[in-house]
VOFI-798988 format. One record per residue (C-alpha): z, x, y negated; residue in one letter. Coordinates in Angstrom, 2 decimals. Layout:
! residues N
(pt (Z,X,Y),"A");
...
This chain:
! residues 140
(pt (157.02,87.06,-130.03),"X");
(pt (154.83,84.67,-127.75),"X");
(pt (153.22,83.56,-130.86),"X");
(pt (152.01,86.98,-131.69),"X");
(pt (151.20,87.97,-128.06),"X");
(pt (148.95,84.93,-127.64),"X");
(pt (147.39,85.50,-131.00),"X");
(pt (146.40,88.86,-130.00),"X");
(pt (145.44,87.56,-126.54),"X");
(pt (143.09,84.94,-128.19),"X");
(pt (141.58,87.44,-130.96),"X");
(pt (141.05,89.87,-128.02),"X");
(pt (139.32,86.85,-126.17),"X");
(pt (137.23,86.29,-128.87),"X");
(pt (136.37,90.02,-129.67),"X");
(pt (135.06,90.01,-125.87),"X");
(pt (133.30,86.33,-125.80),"X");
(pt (131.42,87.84,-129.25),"X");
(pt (130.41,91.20,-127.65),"X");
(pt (128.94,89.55,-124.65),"X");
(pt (127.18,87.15,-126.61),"X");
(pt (125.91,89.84,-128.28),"X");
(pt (124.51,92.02,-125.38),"X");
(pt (123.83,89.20,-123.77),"X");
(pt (120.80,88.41,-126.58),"X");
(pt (120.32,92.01,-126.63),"X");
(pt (118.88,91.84,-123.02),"X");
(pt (116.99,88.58,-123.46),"X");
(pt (115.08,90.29,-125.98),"X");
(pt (114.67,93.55,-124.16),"X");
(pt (113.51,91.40,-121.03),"X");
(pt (110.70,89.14,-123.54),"X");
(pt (109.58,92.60,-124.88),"X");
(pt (108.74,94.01,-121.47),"X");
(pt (107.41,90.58,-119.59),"X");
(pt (105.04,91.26,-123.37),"X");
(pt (104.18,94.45,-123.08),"X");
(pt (103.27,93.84,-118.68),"X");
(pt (101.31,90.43,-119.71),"X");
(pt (98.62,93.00,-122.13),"X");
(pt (97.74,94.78,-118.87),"X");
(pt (97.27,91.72,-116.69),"X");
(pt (93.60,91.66,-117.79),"X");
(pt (93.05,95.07,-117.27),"X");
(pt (94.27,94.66,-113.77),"X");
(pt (91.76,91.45,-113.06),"X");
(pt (89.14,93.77,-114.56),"X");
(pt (89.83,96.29,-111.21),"X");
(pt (89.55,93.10,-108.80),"X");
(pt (92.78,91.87,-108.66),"X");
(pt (92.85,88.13,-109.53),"X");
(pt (96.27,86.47,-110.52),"X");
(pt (96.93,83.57,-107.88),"X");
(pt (100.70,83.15,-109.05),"X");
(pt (102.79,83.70,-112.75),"X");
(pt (106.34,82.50,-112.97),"X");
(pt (108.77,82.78,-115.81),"X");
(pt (112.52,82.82,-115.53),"X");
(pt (114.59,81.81,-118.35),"X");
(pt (118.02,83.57,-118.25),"X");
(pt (120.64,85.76,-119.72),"X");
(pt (117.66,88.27,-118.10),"X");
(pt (114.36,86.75,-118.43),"X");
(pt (111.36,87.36,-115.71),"X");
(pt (108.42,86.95,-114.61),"X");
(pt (107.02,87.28,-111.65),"X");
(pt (103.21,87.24,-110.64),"X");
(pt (101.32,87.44,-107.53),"X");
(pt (97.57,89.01,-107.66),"X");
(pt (95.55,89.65,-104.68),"X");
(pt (92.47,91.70,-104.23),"X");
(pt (89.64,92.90,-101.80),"X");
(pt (90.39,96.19,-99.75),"X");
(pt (86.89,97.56,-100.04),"X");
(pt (87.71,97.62,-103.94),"X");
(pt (90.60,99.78,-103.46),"X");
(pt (89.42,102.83,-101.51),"X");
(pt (91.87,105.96,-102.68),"X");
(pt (89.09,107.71,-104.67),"X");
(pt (88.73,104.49,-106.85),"X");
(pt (92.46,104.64,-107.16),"X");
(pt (92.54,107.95,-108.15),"X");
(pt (89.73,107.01,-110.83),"X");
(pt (91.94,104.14,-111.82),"X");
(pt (95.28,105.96,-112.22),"X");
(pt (93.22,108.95,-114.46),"X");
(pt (91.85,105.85,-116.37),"X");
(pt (95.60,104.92,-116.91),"X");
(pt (97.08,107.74,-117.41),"X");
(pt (98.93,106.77,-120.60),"X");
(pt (100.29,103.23,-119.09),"X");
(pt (103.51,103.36,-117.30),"X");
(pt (103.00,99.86,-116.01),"X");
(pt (99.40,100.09,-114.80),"X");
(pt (100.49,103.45,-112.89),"X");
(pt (103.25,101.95,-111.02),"X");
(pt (101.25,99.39,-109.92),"X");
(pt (98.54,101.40,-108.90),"X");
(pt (100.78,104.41,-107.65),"X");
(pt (102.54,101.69,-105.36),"X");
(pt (98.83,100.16,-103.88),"X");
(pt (98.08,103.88,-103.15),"X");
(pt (101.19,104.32,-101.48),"X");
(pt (101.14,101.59,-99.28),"X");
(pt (97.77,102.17,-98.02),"X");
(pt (98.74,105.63,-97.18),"X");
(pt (101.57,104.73,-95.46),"X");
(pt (99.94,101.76,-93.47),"X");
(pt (97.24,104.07,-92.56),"X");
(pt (99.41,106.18,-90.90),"X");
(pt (100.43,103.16,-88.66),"X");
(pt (96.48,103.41,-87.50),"X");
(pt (96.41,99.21,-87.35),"X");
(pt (93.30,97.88,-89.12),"X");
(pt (93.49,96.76,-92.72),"X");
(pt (94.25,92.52,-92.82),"X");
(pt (92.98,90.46,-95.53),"X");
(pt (94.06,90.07,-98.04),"X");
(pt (95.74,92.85,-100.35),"X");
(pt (98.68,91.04,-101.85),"X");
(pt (100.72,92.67,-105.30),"X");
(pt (103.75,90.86,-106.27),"X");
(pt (105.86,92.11,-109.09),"X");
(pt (108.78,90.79,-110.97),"X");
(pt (108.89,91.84,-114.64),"X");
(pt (112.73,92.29,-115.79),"X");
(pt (114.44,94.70,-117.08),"X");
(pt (113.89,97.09,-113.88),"X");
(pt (110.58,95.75,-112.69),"X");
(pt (109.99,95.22,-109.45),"X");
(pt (106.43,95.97,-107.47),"X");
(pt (105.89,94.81,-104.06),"X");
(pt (101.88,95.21,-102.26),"X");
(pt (101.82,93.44,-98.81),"X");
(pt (98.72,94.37,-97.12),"X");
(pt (97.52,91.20,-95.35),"X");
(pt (99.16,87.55,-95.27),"X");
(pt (102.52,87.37,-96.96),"X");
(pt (105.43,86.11,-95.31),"X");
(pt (107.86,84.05,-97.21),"X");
């Protein structure tokens, strides 16, 4: 009766260590496609005026990367964002990024403080991507 209950233990354990395995790979290659799909618009985005300072890769059961781009203020006034994000319309990624720059200048406008160089955009490329813009020097 052990015998059998540790056989089905182990072939349970097994069943399990295989499944993981096999989402496991299934989210490496979901994270490669998307760091693939984000590195296509990095040129578009040095086009604009942001130039990459920073690229990082993580290797991991959830791969990233993460890349830090800074730009000029006076190239990111809202109507050129608004140009930009029409421009973009069909690019999830370049919208987010640019969607998040024109939020933060709104809301740092609103704190009437003058705008510090430099404009910062950090964003981590995983399987929920993450976009941070500091406006000014970054903190660490």
């Amino acid at each position: 009766m052990i015998d059998r209950l540790k056989k089905a233990f182990q072939e349970a354990s097994d069943a399990i260590m295989d499944q993981a395995g096999s989402l496991g790979e299934n989210a490496k290659e979901r994270g490669y496609q998307m760091i693939e799909e984000w590195l296509r618009i990095f040129p578009r985005m040095q086009a604009y005026g942001l130039e990459m300072v920073n690229f990082s890769l993580t290797v991991a059961l959830s791969p990233s990367l993460e890349v830090e781009m800074r730009g000029k203020h006076e190239d990111f006034s809202p109507e050129r964002l608004d140009e930009i994000l029409k421009e973009n319309k069909g690019s999830a990624a370049m919208v987010s990024v640019f969607t998040t720059i024109k939020s933060t200048y709104s809301l740092y406008r609103s704190t009437a403080n003058p705008l510090n160089d430099p404009l910062i955009v950090r964003m981590k490329i995983k399987i929920t991507p993450e976009i941070k813009v500091t406006i000014g020097q970054a903190w660490t």
